[in-house]
C-alpha positions as CSV (number, residue, x, y, z in Angstrom):
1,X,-2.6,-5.3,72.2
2,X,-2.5,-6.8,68.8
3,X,-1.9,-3.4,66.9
4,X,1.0,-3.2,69.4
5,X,2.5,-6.0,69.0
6,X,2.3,-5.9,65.5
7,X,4.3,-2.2,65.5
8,X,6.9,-3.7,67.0
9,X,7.3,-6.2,65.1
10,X,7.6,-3.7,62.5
11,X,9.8,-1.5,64.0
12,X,11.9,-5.1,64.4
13,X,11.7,-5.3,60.9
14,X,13.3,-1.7,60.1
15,X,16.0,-2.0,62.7
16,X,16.8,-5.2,61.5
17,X,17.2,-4.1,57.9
18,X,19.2,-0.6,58.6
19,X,21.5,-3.0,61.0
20,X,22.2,-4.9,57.8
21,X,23.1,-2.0,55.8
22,X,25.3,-0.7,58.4
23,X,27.3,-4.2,58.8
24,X,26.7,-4.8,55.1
25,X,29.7,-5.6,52.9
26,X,30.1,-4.3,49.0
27,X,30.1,-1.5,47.1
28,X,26.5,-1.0,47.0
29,X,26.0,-1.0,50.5
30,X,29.0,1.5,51.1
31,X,28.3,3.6,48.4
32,X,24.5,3.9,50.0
33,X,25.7,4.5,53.6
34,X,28.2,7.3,52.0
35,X,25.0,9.0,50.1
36,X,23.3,9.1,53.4
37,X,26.0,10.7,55.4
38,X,26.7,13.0,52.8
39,X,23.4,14.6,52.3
40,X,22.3,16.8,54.9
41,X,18.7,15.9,56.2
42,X,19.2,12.5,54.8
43,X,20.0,10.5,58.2
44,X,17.2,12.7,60.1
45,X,15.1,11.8,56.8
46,X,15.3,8.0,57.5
47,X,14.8,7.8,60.9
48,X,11.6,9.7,60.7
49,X,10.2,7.5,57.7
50,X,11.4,4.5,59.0
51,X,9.1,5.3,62.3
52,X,6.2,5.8,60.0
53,X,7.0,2.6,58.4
54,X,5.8,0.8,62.1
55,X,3.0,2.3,61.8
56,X,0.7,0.5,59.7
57,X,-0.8,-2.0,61.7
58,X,-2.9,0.8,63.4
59,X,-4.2,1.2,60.4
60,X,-7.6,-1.3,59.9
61,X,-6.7,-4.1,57.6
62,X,-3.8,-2.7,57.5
63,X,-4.2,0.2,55.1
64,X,-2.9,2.0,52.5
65,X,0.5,4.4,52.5
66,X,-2.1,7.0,51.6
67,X,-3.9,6.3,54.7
68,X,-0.8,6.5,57.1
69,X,-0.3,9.7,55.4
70,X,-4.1,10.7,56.8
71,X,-3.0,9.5,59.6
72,X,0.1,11.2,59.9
73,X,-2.0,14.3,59.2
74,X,-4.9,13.6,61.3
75,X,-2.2,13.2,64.5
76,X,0.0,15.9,63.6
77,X,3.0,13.2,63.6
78,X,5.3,15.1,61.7
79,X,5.1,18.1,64.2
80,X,6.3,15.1,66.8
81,X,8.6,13.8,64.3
82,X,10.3,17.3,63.6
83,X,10.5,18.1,67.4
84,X,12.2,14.7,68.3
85,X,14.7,15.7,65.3
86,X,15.5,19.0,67.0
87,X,15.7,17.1,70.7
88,X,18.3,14.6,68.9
89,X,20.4,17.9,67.6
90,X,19.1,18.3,64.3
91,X,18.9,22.2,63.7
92,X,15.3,23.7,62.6
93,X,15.4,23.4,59.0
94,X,16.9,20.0,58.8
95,X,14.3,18.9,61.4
96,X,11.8,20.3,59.1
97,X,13.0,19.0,55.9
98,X,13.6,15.4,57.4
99,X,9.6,15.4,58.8
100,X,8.3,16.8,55.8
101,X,9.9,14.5,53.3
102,X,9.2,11.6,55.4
103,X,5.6,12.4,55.4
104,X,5.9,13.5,51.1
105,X,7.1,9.5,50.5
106,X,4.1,8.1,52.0
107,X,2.0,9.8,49.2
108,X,4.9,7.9,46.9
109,X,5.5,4.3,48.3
110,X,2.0,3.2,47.2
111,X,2.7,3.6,43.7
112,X,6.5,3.7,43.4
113,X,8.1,1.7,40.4
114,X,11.6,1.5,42.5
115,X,10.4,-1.2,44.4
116,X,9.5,-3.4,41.7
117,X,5.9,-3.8,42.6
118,X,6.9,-5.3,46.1
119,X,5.6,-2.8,48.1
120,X,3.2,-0.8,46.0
121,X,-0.2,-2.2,45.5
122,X,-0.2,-0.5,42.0
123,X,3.3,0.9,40.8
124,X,3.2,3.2,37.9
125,X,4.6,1.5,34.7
126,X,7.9,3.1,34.7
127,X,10.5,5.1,36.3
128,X,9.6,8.3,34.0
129,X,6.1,8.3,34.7
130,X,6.7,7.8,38.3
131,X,8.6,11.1,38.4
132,X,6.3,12.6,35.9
133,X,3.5,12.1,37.8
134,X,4.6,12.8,41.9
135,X,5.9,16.4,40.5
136,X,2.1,16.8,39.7
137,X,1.5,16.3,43.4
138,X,1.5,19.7,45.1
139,X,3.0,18.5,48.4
140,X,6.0,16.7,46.6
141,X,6.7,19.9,44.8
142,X,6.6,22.2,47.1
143,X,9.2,20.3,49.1
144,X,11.2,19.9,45.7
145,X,11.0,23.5,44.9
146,X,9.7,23.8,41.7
147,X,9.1,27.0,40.5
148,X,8.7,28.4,36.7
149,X,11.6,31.4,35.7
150,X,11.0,32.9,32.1
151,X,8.9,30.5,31.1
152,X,10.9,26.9,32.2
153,X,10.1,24.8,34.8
154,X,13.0,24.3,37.6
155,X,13.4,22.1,40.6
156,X,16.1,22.2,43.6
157,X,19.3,20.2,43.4
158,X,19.6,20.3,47.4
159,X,16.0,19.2,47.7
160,X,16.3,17.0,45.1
161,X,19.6,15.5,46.0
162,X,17.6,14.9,49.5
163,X,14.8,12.8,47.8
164,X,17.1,11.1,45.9
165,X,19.2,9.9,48.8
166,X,15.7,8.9,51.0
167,X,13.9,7.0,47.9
168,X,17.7,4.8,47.9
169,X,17.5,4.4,51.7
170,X,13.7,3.7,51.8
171,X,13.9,1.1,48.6
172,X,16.7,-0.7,50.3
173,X,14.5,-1.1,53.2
174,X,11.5,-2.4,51.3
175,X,13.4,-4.2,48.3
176,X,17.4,-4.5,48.7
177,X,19.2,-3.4,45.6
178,X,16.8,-4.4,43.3
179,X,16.0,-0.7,43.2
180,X,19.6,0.3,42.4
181,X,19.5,0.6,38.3
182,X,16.3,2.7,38.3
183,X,17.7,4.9,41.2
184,X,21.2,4.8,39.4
185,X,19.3,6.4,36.0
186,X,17.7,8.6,38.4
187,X,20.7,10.2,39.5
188,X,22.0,10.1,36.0
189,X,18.8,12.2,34.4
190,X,18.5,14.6,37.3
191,X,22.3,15.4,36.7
192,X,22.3,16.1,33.2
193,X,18.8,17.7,33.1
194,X,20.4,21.1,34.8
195,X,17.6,20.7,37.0
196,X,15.2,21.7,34.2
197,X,11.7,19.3,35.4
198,X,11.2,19.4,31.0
199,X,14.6,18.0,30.2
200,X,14.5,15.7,33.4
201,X,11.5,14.0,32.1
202,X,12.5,13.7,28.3
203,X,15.8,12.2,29.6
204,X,14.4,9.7,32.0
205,X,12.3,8.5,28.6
206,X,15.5,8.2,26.7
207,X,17.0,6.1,29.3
């Protein structure tokens, strides 16, 4: 009864906060909503991470992102998630993107630099390593498409575009716009890199 209770509470929590972006006032705020209405899979994206996000508290102690992700796993949640997607209207692939990603930023929110240490129990030191290291992680590249053509290493603006526009809506969640700068140089890097993972890097270290 006290794992339930405390899910809803954090579900409260998350509808609070997405009620207060969609009321909120500014150009951050509208600029935000924009990105998330303009990027397909983005909206789907959010409402599927943001029911992971209640989750925790059937974790013991609490847990670990990395253990919701088990979890997630071990109860085949984003199956449930991707067919609630398709029972709301989403078509397959969105439905399947939206899961997939949602389930990918768990692996992320432990360590993620974006949200100034707030939610991460040890953020990586940096906005460039962060990225660095999650296109290490098989499961985030996959989903980001990274392949290798004569001899350089690519990644795919839609996909990309997608995380991008999740990690903004996710961070305002968990941290407001204290995230906005790093996410801002984000979009800046990943723009000018050609979606070349080599020049993305060395441009995020510039910045």
């Amino acid at each position: 009864a006290r794992r339930a209770t405390a899910c809803a509470a954090a579900g409260d929590r998350i509808i609070a906060a997405i009620a207060a972006l969609s009321s909120a006032k500014g150009k951050a705020a509208a600029a935000l909503r924009q990105r998330l209405l303009s990027v397909e899979g983005a909206l789907e994206g959010m409402a599927c991470v943001s029911a992971l996000l209640c989750l925790p508290p059937l974790l013991n102690g609490g847990g670990s992102y990395e253990d919701l992700h088990a979890l997630v796993d071990r109860w085949c949640l984003d199956r449930k998630l991707r067919e609630a997607m398709q029972a709301a209207g989403a078509h397959g692939d969105c439905a399947w993107r939206a899961a997939a990603f949602a389930k990918a930023a768990l692996l992320l929110l432990e360590r993620m630099p974006l949200l100034g240490g707030k939610a991460a129990k040890a953020p990586i030191a940096g906005l460039g390593a962060f990225v660095e290291e999650s296109f290490k992680d098989e499961e985030v590249s996959r989903l980001l498409g990274v392949n290798v053509w004569d001899g350089v290493t690519w990644f795919n603006a839609e996909r990309f575009s997608l995380a991008q526009a999740m990690a903004a809506g996710i961070a305002y969640l968990e941290a407001g716009d204290a995230a906005k700068p790093a996410l801002d140089a984000l979009a800046s890097a990943a723009e000018a890199s050609g979606w070349n993972l080599a020049v993305l890097l060395e441009k995020l270290k510039e910045s």
